[in-house]
C-alpha positions in Angstrom: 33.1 -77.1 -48.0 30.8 -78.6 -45.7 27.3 -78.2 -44.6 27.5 -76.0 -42.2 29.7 -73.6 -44.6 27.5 -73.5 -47.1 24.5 -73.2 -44.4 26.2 -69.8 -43.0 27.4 -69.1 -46.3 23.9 -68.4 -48.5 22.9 -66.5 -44.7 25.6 -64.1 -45.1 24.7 -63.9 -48.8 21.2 -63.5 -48.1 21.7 -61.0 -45.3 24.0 -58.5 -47.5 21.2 -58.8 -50.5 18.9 -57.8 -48.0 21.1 -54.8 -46.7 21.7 -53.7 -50.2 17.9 -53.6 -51.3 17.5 -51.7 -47.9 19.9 -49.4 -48.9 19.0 -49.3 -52.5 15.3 -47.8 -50.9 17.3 -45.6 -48.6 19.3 -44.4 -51.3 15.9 -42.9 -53.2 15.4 -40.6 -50.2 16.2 -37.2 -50.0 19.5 -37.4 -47.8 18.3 -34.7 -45.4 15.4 -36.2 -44.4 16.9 -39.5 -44.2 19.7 -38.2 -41.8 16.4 -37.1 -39.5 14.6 -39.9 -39.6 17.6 -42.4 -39.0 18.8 -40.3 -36.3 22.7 -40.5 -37.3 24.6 -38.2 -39.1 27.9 -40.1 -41.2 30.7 -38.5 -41.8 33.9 -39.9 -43.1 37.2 -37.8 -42.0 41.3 -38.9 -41.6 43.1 -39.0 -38.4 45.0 -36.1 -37.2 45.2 -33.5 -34.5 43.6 -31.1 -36.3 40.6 -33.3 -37.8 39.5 -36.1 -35.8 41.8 -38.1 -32.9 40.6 -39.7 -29.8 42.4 -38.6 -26.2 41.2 -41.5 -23.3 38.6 -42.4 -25.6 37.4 -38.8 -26.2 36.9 -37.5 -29.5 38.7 -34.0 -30.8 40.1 -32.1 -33.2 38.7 -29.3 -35.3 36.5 -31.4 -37.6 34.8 -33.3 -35.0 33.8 -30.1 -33.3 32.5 -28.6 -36.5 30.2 -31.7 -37.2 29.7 -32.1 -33.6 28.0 -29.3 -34.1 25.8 -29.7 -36.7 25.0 -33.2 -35.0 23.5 -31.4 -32.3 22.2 -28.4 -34.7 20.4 -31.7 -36.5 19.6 -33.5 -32.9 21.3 -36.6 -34.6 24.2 -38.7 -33.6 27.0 -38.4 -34.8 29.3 -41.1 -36.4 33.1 -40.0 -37.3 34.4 -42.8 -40.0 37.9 -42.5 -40.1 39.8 -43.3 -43.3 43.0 -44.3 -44.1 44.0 -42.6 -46.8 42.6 -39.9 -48.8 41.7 -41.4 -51.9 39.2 -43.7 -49.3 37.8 -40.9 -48.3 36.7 -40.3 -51.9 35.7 -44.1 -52.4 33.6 -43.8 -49.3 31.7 -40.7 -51.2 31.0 -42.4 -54.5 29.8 -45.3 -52.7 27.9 -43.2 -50.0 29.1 -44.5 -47.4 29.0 -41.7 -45.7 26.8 -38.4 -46.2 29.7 -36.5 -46.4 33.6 -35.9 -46.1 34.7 -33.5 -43.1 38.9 -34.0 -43.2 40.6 -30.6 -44.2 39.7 -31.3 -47.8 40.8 -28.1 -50.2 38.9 -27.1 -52.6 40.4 -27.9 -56.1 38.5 -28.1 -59.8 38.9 -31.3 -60.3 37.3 -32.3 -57.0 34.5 -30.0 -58.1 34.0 -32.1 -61.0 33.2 -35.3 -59.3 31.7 -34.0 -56.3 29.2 -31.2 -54.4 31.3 -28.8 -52.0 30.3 -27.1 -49.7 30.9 -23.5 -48.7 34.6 -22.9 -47.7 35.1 -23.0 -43.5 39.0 -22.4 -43.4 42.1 -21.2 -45.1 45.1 -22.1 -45.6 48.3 -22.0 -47.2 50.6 -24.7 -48.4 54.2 -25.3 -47.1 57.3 -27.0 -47.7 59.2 -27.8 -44.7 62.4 -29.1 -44.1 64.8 -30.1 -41.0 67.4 -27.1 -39.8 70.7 -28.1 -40.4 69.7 -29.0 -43.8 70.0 -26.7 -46.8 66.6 -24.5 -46.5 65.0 -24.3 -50.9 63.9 -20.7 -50.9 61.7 -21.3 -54.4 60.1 -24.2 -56.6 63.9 -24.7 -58.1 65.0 -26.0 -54.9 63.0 -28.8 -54.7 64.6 -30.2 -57.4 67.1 -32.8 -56.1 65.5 -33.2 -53.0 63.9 -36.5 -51.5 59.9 -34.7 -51.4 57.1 -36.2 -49.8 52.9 -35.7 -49.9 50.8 -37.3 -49.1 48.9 -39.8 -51.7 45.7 -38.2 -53.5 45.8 -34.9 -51.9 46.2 -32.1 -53.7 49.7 -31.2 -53.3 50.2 -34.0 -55.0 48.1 -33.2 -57.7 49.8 -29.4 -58.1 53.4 -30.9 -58.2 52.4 -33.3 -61.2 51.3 -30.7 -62.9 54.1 -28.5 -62.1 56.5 -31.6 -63.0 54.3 -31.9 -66.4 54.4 -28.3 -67.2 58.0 -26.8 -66.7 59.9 -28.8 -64.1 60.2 -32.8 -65.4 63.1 -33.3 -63.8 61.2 -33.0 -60.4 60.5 -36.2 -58.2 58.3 -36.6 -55.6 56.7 -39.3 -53.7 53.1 -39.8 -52.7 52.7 -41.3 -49.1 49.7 -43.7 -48.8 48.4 -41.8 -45.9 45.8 -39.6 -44.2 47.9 -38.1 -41.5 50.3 -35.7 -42.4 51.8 -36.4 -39.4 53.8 -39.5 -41.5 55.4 -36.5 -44.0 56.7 -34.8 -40.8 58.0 -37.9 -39.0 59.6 -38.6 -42.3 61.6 -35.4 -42.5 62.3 -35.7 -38.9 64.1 -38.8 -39.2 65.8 -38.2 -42.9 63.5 -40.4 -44.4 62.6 -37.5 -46.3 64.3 -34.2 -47.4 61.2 -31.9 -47.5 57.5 -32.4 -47.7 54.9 -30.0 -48.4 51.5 -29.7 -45.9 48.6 -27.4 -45.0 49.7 -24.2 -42.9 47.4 -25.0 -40.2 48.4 -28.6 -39.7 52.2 -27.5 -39.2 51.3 -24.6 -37.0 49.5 -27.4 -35.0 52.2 -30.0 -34.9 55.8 -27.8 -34.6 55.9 -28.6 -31.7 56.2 -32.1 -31.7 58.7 -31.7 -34.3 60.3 -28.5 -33.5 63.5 -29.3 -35.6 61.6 -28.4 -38.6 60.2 -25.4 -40.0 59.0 -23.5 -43.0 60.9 -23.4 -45.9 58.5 -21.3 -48.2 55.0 -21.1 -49.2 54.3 -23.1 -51.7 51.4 -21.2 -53.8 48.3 -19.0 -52.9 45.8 -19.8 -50.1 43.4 -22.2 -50.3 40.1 -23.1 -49.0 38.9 -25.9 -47.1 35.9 -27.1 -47.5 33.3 -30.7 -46.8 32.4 -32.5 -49.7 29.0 -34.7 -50.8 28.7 -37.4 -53.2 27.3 -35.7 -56.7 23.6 -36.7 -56.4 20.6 -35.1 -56.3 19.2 -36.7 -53.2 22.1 -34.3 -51.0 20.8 -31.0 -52.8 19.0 -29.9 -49.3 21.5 -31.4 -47.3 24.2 -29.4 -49.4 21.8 -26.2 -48.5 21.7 -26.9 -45.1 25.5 -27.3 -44.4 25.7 -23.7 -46.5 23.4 -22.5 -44.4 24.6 -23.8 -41.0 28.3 -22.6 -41.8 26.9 -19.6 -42.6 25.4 -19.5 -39.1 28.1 -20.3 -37.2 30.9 -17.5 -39.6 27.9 -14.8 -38.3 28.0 -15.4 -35.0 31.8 -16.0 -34.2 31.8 -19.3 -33.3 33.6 -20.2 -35.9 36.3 -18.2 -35.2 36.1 -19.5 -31.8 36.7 -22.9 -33.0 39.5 -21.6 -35.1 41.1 -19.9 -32.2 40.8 -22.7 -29.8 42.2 -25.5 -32.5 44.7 -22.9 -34.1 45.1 -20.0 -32.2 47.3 -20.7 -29.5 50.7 -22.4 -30.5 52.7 -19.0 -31.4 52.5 -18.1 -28.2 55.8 -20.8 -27.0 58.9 -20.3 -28.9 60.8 -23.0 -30.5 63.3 -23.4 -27.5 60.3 -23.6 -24.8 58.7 -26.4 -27.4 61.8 -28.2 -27.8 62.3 -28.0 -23.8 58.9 -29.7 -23.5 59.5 -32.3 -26.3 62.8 -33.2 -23.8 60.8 -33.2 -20.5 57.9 -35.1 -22.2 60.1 -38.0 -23.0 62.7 -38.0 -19.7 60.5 -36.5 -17.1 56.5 -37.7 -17.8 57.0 -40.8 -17.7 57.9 -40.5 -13.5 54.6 -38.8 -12.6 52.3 -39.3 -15.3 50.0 -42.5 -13.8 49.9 -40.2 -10.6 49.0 -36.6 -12.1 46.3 -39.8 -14.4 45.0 -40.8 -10.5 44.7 -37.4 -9.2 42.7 -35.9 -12.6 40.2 -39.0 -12.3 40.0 -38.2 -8.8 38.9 -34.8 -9.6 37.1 -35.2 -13.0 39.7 -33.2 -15.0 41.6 -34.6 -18.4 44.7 -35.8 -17.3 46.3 -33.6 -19.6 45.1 -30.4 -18.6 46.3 -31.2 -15.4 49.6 -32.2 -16.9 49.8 -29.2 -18.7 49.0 -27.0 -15.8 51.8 -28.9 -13.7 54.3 -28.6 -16.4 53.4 -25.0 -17.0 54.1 -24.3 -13.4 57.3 -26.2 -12.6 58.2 -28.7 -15.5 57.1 -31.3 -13.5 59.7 -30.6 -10.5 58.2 -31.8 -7.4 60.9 -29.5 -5.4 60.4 -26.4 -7.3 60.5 -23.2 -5.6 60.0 -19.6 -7.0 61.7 -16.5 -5.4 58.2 -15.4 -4.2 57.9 -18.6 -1.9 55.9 -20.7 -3.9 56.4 -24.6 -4.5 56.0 -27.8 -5.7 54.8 -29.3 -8.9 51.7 -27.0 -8.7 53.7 -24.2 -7.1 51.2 -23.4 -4.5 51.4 -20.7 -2.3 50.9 -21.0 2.1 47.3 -19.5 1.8 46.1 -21.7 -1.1 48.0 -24.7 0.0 46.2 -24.6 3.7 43.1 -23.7 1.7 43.0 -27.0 0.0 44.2 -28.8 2.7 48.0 -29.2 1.5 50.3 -30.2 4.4 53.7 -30.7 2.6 53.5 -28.8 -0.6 56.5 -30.8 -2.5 55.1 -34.1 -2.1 53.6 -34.8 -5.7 50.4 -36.6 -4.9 49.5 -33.4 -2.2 50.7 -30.8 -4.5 48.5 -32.2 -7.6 45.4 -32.8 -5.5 45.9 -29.6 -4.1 46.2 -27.8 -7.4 43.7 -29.9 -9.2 40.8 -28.7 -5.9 42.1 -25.3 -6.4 41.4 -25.1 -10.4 38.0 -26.9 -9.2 37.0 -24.4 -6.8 37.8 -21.3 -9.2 35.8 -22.6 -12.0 32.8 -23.6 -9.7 33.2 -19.5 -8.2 33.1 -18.3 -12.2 29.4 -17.2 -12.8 27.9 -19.4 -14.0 26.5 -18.3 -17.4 30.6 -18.7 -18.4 30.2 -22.0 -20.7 33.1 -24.4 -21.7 35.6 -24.1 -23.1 35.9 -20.3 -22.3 35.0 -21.6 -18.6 38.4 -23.3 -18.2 39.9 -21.0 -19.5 39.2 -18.4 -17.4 40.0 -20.3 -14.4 43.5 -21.1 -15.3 43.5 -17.1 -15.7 42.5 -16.7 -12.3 44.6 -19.7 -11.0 47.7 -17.1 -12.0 46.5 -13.6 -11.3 43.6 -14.1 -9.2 39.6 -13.9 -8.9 39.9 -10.5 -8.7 42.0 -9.2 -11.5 40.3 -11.6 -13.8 37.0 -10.1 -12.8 38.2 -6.6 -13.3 39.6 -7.8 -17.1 35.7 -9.0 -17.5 34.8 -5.7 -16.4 37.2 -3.9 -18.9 35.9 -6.1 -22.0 32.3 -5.2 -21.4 32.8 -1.6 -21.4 35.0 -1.9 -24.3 32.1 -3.7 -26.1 33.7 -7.3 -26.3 31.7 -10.5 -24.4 33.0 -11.2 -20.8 31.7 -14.7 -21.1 34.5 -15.1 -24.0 38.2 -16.1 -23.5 38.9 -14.5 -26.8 37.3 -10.8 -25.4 39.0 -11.6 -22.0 41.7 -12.4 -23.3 42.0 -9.0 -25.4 41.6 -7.2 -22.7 43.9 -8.4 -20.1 47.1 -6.9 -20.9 45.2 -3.8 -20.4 45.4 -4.1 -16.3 49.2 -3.5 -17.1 48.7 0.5 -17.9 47.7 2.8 -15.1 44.9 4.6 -17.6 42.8 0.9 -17.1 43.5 -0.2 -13.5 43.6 3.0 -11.4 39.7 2.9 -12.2 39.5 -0.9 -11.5 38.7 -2.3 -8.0 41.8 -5.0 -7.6 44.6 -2.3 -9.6 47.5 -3.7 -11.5 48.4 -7.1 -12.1 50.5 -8.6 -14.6 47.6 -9.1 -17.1 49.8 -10.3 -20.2 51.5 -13.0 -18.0 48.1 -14.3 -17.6 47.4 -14.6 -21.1 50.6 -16.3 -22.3 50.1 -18.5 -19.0 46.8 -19.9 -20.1 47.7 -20.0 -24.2 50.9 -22.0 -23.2 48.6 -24.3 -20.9 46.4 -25.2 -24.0 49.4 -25.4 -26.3 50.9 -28.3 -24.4 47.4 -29.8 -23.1 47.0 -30.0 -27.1 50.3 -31.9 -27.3 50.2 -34.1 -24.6 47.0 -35.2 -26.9 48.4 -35.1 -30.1 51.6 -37.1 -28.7 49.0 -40.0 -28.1 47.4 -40.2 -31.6 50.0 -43.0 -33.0 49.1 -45.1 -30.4 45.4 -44.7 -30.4 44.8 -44.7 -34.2 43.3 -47.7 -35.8 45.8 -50.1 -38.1 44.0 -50.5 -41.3 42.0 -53.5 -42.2 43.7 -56.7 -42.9 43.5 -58.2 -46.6 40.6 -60.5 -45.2 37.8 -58.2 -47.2 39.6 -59.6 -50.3 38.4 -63.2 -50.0 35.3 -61.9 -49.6 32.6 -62.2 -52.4 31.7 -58.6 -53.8 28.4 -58.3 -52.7 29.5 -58.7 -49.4 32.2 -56.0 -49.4 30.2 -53.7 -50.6 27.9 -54.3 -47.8 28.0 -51.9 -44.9 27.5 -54.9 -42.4 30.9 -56.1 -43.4 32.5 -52.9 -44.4 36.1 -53.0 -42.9 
């Protein structure tokens, strides 16, 4: 080695003894206060649509939200770390690496053992699923036989090796070295795989990508998802304060928000409509997609609420006409199309600009204590029944107790302008209030695909084998952690 090697060689060495004594100090802090005083809030989670994914460079997904939340509870920053696999998730909490794990962990005993958990936030139920066509196993017998996939380190995993060591050693399985379960579905998909087992809410949440497959049985009892801490002493008030904060958000609803606006709205397409989307979102996107991208820059909307929106109303036909006179990919009416200055309704670029400064105006005309994402919401409401009706549903959920500045309490109340008991006593009368509700639930459905379809693409490739030739001091600095 030469000079200059050795020169930048004993600096790199020198730098990562330095980082670690730094650390070492760090480390003797309680973990609360530290998170204050540094201003940044770690947390190490997986990829996925309903933990962490990026969409044009903005973060989602259920577990981002959650510790978005706390971020800002905190008045911290927060860093999302995402893993690769599961068992690095771990090895990033016995290292701490990160002051705690947010990635739809469940709660089992032997994670207790090793580590702190926090109270539960979520549960769920685990599934096998399998491809129609395919011989559906109705019990625990019929996975014997059958090409089964988990993921690697999770605890599915850790339930069939017990099951396998217990009654059924004739069982096989194989652990996939992931932290998507995204790769178990594509597996089955493609007949890689027979079967593979995954959390209820992550299938609910990804059917439709996949809407070949479907439940075979429940695989066990619920389960609870919770965050884990690395076992020290220095995270008891942070521990406290998580308990503390979930407990917060369960009493005032926004927890269930968050559920319902991750989770809440993909039974509301059936497996033909999602299968009918997966089609059009391979043949037909691809035509108009940089143009409906142009039009939502040009009005500050995500591209894929505005795709969404356009799909919803014509499939992304440029000529489509309904029997009531409305057309185009936004199906506009002649009012609202003059309104937004619209000359030629089946020209795509008009349409979408005209449709996109339509669902503009409506949510600037929404009062303006209506916050997001209940805000949007309640536009795309009005964009299908009108101003009017939607006010009188607002009206309806106040006197029935519920919060007119919430979707959920909106929503509940909708239907209601369908009976004559309700809107004889309303100002605007009936309108076809349960239309308006699928109408805006199918919206967010496929806006929440068109995101998830994007998550391959956008995820990080793991690190190369370079942190191997590395000496050990410096991989176990976070200066060069890959």
């Amino acid at each position: 080695m030469n000079a200059t090697f050795h020169r930048l060689y004993h600096r790199l060495l020198l730098s990562a003894l330095v980082a670690g004594l730094l650390l070492q100090g760090c480390s003797q802090q309680d973990s609360l206060a530290r998170i204050q005083a540094e201003g940044e809030l770690r947390v190490v989670t997986r990829g996925g649509p309903t933990t962490y994914f990026l969409s044009d460079n903005t973060p989602g997904g259920f577990e981002y939200d959650l510790a978005a939340l706390m971020a800002e509870d905190l008045g911290v920053t927060l860093v999302m770390e995402p893993a690769f696999s599961l068992e690095e998730i771990f090895s990033r909490l016995r290292r701490s690496e990160a002051d705690f794990a947010a990635a739809g962990l469940t709660l089992t005993g032997e994670r207790q053992a090793e580590f702190l958990d926090a109270s539960p936030y979520l549960a769920l139920t685990p599934q096998v699923i399998y491809r129609t066509g395919k011989k559906r196993p109705r019990n625990i017998d019929g996975l014997i036989g059958r090409k089964l996939v988990v993921l690697a380190g999770s605890s599915h995993a850790a339930s069939l090796a017990a099951l396998q060591a217990e009654r059924l050693p004739e069982l096989e399985f194989e652990e996939v070295d992931d932290a998507d379960s995204m790769a178990l579905l594509e597996r089955v998909d493609s007949n890689e795989a027979d079967l593979a087992i995954i959390d209820s809410n992550e299938f609910s949440v990804q059917q439709s990508l996949y809407p070949r497959l479907e439940v075979a049985f429940d695989l066990g009892t619920e389960q609870q998802l919770v965050w884990y801490l690395a076992q020290d002493e220095q995270n008891q008030s942070l521990l406290a304060y998580i308990d503390e904060f979930l407990g917060r958000l369960q009493k005032d609803g926004t927890l269930e928000r968050l559920q319902t606006l991750h989770f809440g709205q993909s039974g509301h397409v059936s497996r033909v409509g999602s299968h009918t989307f997966a089609i059009n979102m391979r043949q037909t996107l691809p035509t108009y997609i940089d143009l409906i991208k142009q039009v939502a820059d040009e009005y500050q909307l995500d591209w894929t609420l505005l795709a969404a929106v356009a799909y919803q109303e014509s499939h992304w036909d440029p000529t489509a006409t309904s029997p009531t006179g409305v057309r185009g990919m936004m199906m506009l009416t002649v009012p609202t199309a003059r309104e937004m200055g619209v000359e030629d309704r089946l020209d795509p670029l008009q349409s979408l600009r005209g449709g996109a400064r339509y669902l503009k105006a409506l949510k600037r005309r929404l009062p303006s204590d209506i916050y997001e994402p209940d805000r949007t919401y309640m536009a795309l409401a009005a964009y299908n029944i009108g101003r009017g009706h939607l006010e009188d549903a607002r009206v309806l959920t106040e006197r029935h107790g519920g919060d007119p500045h919430l979707w959920k309490d909106v929503m509940g109340n909708l239907p209601l302008l369908q009976k004559g008991t309700y809107y004889r006593e309303l100002r605007y009368g009936y309108a076809r209030g349960l239309e308006a509700v699928t109408y805006v639930q199918n919206i967010r459905h496929y806006e929440n695909i068109l995101q998830w379809q994007e998550l391959p693409a956008q995820q990080q490739t793991p690190p190369a084998a370079l942190q191997a030739y590395l000496p050990d001091i410096l991989k176990h600095s976070r200066m060069f952690a890959l």
